[in-house]
C-alpha positions in Angstrom: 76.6 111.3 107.3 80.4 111.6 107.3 82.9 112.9 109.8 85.3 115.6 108.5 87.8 113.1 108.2 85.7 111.7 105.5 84.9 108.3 107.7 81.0 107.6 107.7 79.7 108.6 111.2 78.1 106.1 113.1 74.8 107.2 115.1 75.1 106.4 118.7 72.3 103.7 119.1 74.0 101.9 116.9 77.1 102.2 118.6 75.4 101.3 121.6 74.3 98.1 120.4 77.5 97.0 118.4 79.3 97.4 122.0 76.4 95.7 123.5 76.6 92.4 121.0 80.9 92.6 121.8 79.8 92.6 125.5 77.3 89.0 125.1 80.1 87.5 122.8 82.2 87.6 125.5 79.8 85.9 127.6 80.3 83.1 124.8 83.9 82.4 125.3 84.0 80.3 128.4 80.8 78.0 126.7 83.0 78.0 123.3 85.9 77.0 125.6 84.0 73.9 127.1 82.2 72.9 124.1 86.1 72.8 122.7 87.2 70.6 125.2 84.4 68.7 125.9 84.3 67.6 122.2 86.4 69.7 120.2 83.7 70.8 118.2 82.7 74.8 117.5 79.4 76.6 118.5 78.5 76.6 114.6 79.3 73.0 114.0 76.9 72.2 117.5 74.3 74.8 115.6 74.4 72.7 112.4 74.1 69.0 114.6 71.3 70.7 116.5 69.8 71.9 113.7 69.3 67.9 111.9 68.2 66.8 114.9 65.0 67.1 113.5 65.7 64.9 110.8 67.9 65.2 107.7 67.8 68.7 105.3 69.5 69.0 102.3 72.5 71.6 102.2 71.1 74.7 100.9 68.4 74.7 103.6 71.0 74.0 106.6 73.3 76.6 105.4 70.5 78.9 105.4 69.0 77.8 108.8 72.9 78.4 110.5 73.4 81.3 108.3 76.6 79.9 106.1 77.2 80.5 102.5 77.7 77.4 100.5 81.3 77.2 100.4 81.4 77.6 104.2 79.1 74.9 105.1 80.6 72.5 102.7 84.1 72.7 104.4 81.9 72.6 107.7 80.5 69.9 106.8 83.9 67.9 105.6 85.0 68.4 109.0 82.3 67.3 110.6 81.9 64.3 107.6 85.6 63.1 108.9 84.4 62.9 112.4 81.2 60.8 111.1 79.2 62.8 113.0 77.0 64.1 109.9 77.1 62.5 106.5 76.1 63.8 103.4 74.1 61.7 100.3 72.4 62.4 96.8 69.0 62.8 96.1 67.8 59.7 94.9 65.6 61.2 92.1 67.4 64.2 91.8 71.5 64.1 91.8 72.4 67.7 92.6 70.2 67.7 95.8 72.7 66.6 98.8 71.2 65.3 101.9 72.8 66.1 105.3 72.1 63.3 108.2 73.2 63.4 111.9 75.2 60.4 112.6 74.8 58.4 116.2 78.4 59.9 117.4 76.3 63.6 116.4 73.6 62.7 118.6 75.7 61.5 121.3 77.8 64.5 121.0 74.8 66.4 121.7 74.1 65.1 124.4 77.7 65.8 125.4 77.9 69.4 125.1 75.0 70.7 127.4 77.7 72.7 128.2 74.9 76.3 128.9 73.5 74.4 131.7 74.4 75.9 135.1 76.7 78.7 132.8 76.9 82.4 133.8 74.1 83.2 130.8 72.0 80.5 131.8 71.9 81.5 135.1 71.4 85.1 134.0 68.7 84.3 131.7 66.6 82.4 134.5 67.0 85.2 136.2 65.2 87.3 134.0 61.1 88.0 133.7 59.5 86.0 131.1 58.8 89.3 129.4 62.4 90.0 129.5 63.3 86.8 128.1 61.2 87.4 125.5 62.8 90.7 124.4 66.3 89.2 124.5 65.2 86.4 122.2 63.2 88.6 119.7 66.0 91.1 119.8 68.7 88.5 119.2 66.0 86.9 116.5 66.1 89.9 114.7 69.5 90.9 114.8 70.7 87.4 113.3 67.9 87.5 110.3 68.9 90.8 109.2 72.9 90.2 109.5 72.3 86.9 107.5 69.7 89.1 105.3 72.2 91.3 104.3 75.4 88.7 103.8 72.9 86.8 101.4 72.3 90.0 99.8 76.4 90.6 99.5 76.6 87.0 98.2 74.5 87.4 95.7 76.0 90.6 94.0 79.6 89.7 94.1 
């Protein structure tokens, strides 16, 4: 559907939930804030620590678990690489397959940055009804697999 100035018309619902998602990424700011100056590190480079917390993956799977392209998780990872709070190292039996690790100045970063604790969203989420938390977190599930659905899909035709 297009307007009659030729722009595609968005449907309100959608609206509604764009202005919505702007409205929780504010809510984001003041814990981005901290987490920069508790250890000048971003919420997506504490998503890709958290994430080898479990044990070391190699780069394809971590950039798809934090929703990066390849390019963007390397230079992530440089950064994070200079720091030594990751490091990165070649398949043994298979050369092109890298290895990402958590370092011990990753972990204790971690354990830095519990920055949500006692936070305005943290609060507002124990607030909530276990059935309500469980809407927000399958709603916000959803909404991230489908926007990293569909840049994978715009990565892969260009």
């Amino acid at each position: 559907m297009t307007t009659t100035s030729g722009q595609v018309a968005v449907h309100p619902e959608t609206r509604a939930a764009i202005i919505a998602y702007l409205d929780a990424l504010t809510l984001a700011e003041p814990i981005q804030t901290r987490l920069w100056q508790l250890g000048q590190i971003t919420v997506t480079q504490v998503s890709v620590l958290r994430q080898l917390r479990d044990g070391p993956q190699t780069a394809g799977k971590l950039g798809q678990a934090v929703g990066l392209s390849p390019a963007s998780l390397s230079h992530l990872l440089d950064r994070l690489e200079r720091r030594n709070l990751v490091s990165r190292r070649r398949g043994s039996d298979d050369r092109r397959r890298v290895d990402v690790y958590l370092e011990a100045a990753g972990e204790r970063l971690l354990g830095e940055a519990k920055v949500l604790r006692g936070s305005d969203i943290h609060l507002a989420i124990e607030s909530m009804t276990s059935e309500e938390r469980r809407r927000v977190t399958s709603g916000l599930n959803l909404l991230v697999e489908s926007a990293r659905r569909i840049a994978m899909q715009r990565e892969e035709r260009e």
